[in-house]
C-alpha positions as CSV (number, residue, x, y, z in Angstrom):
1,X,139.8,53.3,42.4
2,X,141.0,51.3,45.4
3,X,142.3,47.5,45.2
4,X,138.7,46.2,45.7
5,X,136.8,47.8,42.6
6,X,139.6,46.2,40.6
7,X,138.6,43.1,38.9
8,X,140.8,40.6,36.5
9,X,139.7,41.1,33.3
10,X,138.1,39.2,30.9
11,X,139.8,38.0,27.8
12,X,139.0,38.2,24.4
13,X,140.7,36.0,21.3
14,X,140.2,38.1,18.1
15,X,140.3,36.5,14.9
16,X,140.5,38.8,12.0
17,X,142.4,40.7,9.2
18,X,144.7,43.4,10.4
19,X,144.7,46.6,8.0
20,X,147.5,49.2,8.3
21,X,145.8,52.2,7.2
22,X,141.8,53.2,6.4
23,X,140.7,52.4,10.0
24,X,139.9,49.1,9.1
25,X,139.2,45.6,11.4
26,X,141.7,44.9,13.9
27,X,143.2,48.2,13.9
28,X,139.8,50.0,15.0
29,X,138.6,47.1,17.2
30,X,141.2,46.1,19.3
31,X,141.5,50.1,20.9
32,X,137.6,49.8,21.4
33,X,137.6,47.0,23.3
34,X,140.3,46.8,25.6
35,X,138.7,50.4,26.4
36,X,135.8,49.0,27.5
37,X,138.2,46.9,29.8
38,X,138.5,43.6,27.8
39,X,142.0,42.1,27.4
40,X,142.5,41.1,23.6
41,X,144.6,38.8,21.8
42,X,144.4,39.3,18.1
43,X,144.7,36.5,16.0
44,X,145.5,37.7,12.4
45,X,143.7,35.8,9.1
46,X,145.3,38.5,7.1
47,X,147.9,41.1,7.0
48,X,146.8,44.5,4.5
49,X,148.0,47.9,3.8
50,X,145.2,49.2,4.0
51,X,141.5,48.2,3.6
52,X,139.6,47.7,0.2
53,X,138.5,50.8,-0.5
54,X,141.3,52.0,-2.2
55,X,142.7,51.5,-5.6
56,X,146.3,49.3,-4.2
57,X,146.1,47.3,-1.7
58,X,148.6,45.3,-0.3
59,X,147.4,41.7,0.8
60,X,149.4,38.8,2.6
61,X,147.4,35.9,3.6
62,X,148.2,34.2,7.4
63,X,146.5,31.1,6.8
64,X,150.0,29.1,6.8
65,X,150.9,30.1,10.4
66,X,147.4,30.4,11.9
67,X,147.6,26.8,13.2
68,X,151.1,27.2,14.4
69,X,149.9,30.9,16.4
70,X,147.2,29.5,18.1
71,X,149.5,25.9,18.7
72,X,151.9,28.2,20.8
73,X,148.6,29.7,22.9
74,X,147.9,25.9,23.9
75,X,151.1,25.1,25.3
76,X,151.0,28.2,26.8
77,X,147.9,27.5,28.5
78,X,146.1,30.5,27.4
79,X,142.4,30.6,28.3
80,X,139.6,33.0,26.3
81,X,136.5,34.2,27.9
82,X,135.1,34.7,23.8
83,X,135.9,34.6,20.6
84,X,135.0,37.4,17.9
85,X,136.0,35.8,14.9
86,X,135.1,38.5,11.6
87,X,137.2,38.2,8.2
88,X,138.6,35.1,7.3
89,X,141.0,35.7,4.0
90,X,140.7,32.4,2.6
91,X,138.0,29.5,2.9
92,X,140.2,26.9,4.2
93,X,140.3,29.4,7.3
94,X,136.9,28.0,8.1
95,X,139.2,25.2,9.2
96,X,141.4,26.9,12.2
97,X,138.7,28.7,13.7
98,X,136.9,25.0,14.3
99,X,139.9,23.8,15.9
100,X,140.0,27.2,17.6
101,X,136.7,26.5,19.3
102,X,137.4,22.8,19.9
103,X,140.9,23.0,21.2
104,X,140.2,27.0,23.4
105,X,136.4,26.2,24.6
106,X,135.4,29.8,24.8
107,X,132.1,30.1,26.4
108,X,130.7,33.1,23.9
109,X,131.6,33.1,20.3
110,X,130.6,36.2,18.4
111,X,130.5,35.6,14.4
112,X,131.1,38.3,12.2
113,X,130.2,36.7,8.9
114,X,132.1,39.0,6.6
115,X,131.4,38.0,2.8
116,X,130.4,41.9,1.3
117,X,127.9,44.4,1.4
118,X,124.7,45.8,-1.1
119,X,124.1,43.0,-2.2
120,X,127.8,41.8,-3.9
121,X,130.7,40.0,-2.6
122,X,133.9,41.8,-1.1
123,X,136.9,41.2,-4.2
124,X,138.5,38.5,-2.3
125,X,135.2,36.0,-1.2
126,X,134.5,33.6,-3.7
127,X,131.2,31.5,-3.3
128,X,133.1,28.1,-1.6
129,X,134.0,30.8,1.2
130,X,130.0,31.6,1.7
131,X,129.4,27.8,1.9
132,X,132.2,27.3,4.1
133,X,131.3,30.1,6.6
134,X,127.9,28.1,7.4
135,X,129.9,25.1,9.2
136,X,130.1,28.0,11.9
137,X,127.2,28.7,12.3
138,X,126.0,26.1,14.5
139,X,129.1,26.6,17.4
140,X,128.1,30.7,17.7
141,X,126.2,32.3,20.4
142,X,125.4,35.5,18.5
143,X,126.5,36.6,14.9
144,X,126.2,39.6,13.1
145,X,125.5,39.8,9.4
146,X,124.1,42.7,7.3
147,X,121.4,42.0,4.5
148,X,123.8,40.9,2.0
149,X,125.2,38.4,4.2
150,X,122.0,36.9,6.0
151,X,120.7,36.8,1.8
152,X,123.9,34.9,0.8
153,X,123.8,31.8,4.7
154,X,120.2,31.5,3.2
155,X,120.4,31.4,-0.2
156,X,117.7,34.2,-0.2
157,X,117.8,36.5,-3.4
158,X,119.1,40.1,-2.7
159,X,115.8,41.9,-2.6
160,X,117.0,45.3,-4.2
161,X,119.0,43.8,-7.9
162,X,117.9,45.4,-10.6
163,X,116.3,48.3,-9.3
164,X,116.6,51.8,-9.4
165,X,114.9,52.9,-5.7
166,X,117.0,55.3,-4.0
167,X,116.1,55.2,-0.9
168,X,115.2,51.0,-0.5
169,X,113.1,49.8,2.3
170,X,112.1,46.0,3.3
171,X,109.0,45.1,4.9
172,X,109.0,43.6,8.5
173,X,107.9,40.3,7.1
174,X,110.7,39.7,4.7
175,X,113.2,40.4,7.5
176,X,111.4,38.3,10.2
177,X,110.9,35.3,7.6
178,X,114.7,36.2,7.0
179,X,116.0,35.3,10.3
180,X,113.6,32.3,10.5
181,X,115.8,30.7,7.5
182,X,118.5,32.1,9.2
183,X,118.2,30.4,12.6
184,X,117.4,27.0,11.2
185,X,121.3,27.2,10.6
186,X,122.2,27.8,14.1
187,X,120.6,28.9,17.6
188,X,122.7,31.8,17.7
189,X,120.8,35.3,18.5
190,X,120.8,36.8,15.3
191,X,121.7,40.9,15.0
192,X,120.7,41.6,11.5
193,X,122.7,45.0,10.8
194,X,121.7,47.8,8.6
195,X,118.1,47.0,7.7
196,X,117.0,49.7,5.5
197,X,113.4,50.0,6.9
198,X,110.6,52.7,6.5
199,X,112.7,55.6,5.7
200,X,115.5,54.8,7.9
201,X,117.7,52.2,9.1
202,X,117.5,49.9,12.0
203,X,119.5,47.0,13.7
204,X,117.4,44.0,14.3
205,X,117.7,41.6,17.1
206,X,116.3,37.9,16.7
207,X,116.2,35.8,19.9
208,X,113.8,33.3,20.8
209,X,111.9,33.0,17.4
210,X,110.9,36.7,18.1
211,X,112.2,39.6,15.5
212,X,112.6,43.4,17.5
213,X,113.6,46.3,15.1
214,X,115.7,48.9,16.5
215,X,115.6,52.3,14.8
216,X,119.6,54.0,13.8
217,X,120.3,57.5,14.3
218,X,121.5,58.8,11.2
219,X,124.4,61.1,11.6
220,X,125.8,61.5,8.0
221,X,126.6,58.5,5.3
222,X,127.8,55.1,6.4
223,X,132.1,55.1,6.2
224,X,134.7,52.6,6.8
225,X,135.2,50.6,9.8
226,X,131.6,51.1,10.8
227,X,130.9,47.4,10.8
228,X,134.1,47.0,12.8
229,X,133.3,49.4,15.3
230,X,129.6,48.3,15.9
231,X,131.1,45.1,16.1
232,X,133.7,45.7,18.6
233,X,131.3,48.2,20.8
234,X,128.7,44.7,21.2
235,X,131.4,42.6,21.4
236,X,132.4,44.5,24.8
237,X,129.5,45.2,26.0
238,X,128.3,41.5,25.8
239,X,131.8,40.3,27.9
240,X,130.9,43.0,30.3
241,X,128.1,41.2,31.2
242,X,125.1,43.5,29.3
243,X,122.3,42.1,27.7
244,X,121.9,42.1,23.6
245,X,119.8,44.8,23.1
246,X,121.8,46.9,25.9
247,X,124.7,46.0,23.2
248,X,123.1,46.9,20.2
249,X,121.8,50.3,21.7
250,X,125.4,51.2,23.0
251,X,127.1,50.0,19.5
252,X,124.4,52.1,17.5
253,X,125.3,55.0,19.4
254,X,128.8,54.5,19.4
255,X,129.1,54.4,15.6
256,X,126.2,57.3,15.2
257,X,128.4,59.4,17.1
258,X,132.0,58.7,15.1
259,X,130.4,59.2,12.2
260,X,129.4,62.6,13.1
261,X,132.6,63.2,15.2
262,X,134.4,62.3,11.4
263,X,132.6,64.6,9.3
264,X,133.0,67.2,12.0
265,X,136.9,67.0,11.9
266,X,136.9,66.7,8.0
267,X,137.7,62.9,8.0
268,X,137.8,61.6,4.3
269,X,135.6,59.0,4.0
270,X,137.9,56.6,2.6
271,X,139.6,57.1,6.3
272,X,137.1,55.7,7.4
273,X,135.9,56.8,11.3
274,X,137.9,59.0,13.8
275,X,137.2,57.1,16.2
276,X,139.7,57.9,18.7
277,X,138.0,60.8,19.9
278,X,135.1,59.2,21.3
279,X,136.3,56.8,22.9
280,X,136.3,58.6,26.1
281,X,132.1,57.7,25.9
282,X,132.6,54.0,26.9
283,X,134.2,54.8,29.6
């Protein structure tokens, strides 16, 4: 590559928990991305051993010096071409990542809204957290929630309690008048994750009142740091200058292949992906 082909990059503040171990949020994104060429500065909500999934976990919460972190950017005149902001630890976060936005004027923010999954809350959301994770809303250009999530910013029952289907599948119409509720909230493009739909799963993409399904290759069972990855993947793509569904189709098959890259090395799944070994693919 010769000193023309070499661009500044682009720069990407991160908001989100860091986990030590279980391939887990910051840990998996932050390679990802600054792989795909994007300079990123993380800005920690929480500090974990590891993620969730297993039975100790370690948890220390950064809201105290989240103000004081971002401060020190200011004066140093740091400048953000997005924002991906995913967990916040604590409601009151809600708080810093407005002033973020306000004070840093990135011109693409990407909102991760992580509350929990199948239909119940991660252990550490509580319900004011939900309600305060809709003041966002209306300053993102895209977000990203799963069912759960898009259910709980609408106050739209879970459409699978109480039943005993194994295989669950929504209808095209509960989804589409989904993301109608959902972007009377904000004019963000939606990118409903994980739709269990006729069979199979698919991402869907909402822009411009119009709802596109977009079918997942299934390479063994969902792991952790999946969301994180698929996240990170569109996240990158999108600051590289592609267009939404160009992201979602390079993030599906991103996480479609770790998956199967994880269960071909014998990855626990509480280790979540092994990722590392495909990261040669977005190059």
């Amino acid at each position: 590559m010769n000193k023309q082909e070499i661009m500044y990059p682009k720069k990407l503040a991160f908001i989100n928990s860091f986990a030590g171990y279980g391939h887990c949020s910051t840990a998996v994104a932050l390679p990802i991305i600054s792989t795909m060429g994007i300079t990123v500065s993380p800005l920690p909500t929480a500090i974990l051993s590891n993620h969730l999934g297993f039975p100790a976990c370690h948890f220390s919460s950064f809201t105290e010096h989240m103000a004081p972190y971002a401060r020190a950017w200011k004066e140093n005149q740091a400048t953000f071409d997005g924002l991906y902001c995913g967990y916040l630890g604590e409601a009151a976060q809600v708080d810093y990542v407005l002033d973020f936005i306000r004070d840093f004027h990135p011109p693409l923010v990407i909102l991760d809204p992580v509350m929990g999954d199948r239909g119940k809350l991660y252990r550490a959301t509580t319900p004011e957290h939900c309600l305060r994770l809709r003041e966002l809303l209306p300053h993102a250009h895209v977000i990203l929630p799963n069912l759960t999530e898009a259910c709980l910013l609408t106050n739209t029952p879970y459409p699978f309690y109480g039943t005993e289907v194994q295989t669950p599948s929504i209808s095209y119409e509960f989804t589409e008048a989904l993301c109608h509720k959902l972007s009377t909230l904000t004019d963000a493009a939606i990118v409903l994750t994980g739709i269990p739909f006729e069979g199979g799963i698919s991402n869907g993409i909402f822009e411009k009142k119009h709802l596109s399904l977009h079918p997942v290759e299934i390479t063994g069972p969902s792991r952790h740091g999946t969301g994180d990855a698929f996240g990170a993947v569109l996240t990158g793509s999108l600051m590289q200058g592609r267009t939404i569904k160009e992201a979602v189709d390079t993030a599906s098959q991103f996480v479609s292949l770790c998956i199967a890259t994880s269960i071909a090395a014998n990855i626990p799944p509480q280790e979540g992906l092994y990722f590392e070994a495909c990261l040669k693919s977005l190059l």
